[in-house]
N, C-alpha and C positions, 0 to 999 in steps of 0.2 A: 578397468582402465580409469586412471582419474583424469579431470579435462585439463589438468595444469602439471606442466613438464615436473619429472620428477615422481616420486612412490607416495603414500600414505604416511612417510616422514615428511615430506617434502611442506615448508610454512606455508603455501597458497593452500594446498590441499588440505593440510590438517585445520587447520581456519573454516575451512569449508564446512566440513567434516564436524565442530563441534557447531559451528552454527545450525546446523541441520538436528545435531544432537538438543541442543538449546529448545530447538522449535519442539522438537520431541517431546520434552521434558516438560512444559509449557501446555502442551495436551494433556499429558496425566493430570496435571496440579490443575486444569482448567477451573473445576468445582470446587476449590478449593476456597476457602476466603481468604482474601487477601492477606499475602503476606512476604516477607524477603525473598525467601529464595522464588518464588514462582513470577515476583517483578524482576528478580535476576534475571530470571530464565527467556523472562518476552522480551526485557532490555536486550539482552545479550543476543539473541538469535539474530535479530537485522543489526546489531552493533557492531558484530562481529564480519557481516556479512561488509560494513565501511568500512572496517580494516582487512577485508582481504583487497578493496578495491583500491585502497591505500599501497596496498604492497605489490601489485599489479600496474600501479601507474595508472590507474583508471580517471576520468575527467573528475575535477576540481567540484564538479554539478553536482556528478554523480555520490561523492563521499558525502556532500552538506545533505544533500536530498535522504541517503542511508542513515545519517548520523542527526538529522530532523527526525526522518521519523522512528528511530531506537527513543531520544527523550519524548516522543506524542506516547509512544509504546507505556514508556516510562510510568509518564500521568498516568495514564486510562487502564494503568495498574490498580489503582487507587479507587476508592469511592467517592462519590458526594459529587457537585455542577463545577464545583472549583477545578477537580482534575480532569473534570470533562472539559471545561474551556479551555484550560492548557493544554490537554493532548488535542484537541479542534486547531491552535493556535500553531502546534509545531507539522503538524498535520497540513496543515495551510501552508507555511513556511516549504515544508517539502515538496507541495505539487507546482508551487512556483518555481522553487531550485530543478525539476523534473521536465517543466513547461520550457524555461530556459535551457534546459539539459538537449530534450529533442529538437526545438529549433536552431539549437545550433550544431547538430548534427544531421539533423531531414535536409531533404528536399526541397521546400518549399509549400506552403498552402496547395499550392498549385497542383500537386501530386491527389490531392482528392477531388479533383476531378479528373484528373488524366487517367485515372484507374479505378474504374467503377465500385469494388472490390472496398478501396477504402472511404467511398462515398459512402457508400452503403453502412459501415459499422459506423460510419460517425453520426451518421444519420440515426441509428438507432440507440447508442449512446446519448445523442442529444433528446431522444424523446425520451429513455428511461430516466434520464437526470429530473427532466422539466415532470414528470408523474411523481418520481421521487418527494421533488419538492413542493410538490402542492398536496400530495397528503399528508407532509410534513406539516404543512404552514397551517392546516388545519388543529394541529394535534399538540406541537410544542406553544410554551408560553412567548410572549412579546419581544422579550428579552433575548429569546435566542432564536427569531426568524430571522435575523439581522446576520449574526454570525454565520447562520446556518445556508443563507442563501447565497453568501460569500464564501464559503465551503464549497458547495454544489457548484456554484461557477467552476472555480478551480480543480474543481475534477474533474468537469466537462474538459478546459480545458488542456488540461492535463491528458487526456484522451483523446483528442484530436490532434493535438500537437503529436502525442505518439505514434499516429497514421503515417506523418511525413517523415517519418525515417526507413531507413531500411532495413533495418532489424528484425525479423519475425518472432523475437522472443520479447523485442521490446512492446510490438502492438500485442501478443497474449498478453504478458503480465501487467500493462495498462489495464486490459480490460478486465481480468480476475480482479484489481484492485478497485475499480468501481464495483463489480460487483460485490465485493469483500463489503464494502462502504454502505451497498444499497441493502444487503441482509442484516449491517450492526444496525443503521438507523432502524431500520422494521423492525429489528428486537428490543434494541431501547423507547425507540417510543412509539410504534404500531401495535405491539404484542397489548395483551390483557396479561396484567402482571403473573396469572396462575395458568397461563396457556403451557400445552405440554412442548410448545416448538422451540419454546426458548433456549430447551437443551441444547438440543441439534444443531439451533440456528449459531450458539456460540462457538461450537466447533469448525462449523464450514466458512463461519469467518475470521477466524486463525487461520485455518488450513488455506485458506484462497487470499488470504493477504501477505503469508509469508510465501507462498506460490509465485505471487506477485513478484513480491520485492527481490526475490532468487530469481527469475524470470530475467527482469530487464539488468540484474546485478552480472550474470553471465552473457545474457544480448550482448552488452558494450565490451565485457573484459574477454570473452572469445572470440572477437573478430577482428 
């Protein structure tokens, strides 16, 4: 059964359908070094996922938010600090458009304490962020604790603000995306360059950032 009226021809679904293929694709070529088609493949899997929100009618938030971060994807296709700042930069740009996206669809602040339930993850969200970045700020050089801790805000609050909606797929895929965030920084710059985790750790942060972004992309366009 597909979630969007109509068959496996139908344009919401087949959108769907190759985004998820994209994501696919993206896995194989993971080890790959960098090259066209496997920045295709990361571009396109959440790009594709803006244009189905596109064709759904979905919030104006929601598409900048999907379509920030397909070009952060973009970058951090690439090598070298240069495309690290640019995918950091469009990255940032997204969890603002996301931040804006849930407050003006939640509840209110107010709803994290009315319901213990979402005290409680933002609570713990806020102390993995604030651990995050202090063995961060130990490890990166001068130049990027700056950006970096302006990052970490914005995913904080990007996660809190997701509490106050009503959505249950919007608060998972908030929280897989920090976590997605909290395993890539520990691989780029926690790891010992010849550790054997690096493998692993690049896959389950693929897999739990496009989890993510499928996540809160159907939260908003199925309800």
């Amino acid at each position: 059964m597909m979630p969007f009226p109509g068959g496996i021809e139908a344009n919401p679904n087949a959108t769907l359908l190759f985004s998820i293929a994209a994501a696919a694709i993206y896995v194989l070529a993971l080890e790959l070094s960098p090259r066209l088609a496997r920045s295709a493949a990361k571009t396109l899997a959440v790009g594709l996922l803006a244009a189905l929100a596109v064709m759904q009618g979905g919030p104006l938030l929601l598409v900048a938010a999907l379509a920030l971060s397909a070009a952060g994807d973009a970058f951090l296709s690439g090598d070298g600090e240069k495309a690290f700042l640019g995918g950091l930069v469009s990255f940032l740009a997204a969890h603002i458009a996301y931040v804006a996206l849930f407050l003006e669809a939640g509840g209110g602040i107010g709803l994290l304490t009315g319901e213990s339930w979402r005290g409680v993850i933002a609570l713990a969200l806020a102390v993995f962020v604030i651990v995050m970045l202090a063995a961060l700020w130990r490890r990166v050089g001068p130049p990027l604790r700056i950006p970096i801790a302006v990052y970490v805000a914005a995913i904080l609050a990007m996660g809190i603000s997701a509490l106050t909606t009503f959505h249950p797929w919007v608060v998972i895929g908030a929280v897989l995306f920090i976590a997605s965030d909290g395993l890539l920084a520990a691989e780029r710059f926690l790891l010992a360059a010849i550790s054997p985790h690096r493998v692993w750790m690049r896959y389950a942060v693929w897999v739990l950032y496009y989890a993510a972004q499928l996540a809160i992309t159907l939260g908003f366009l199925l309800t």
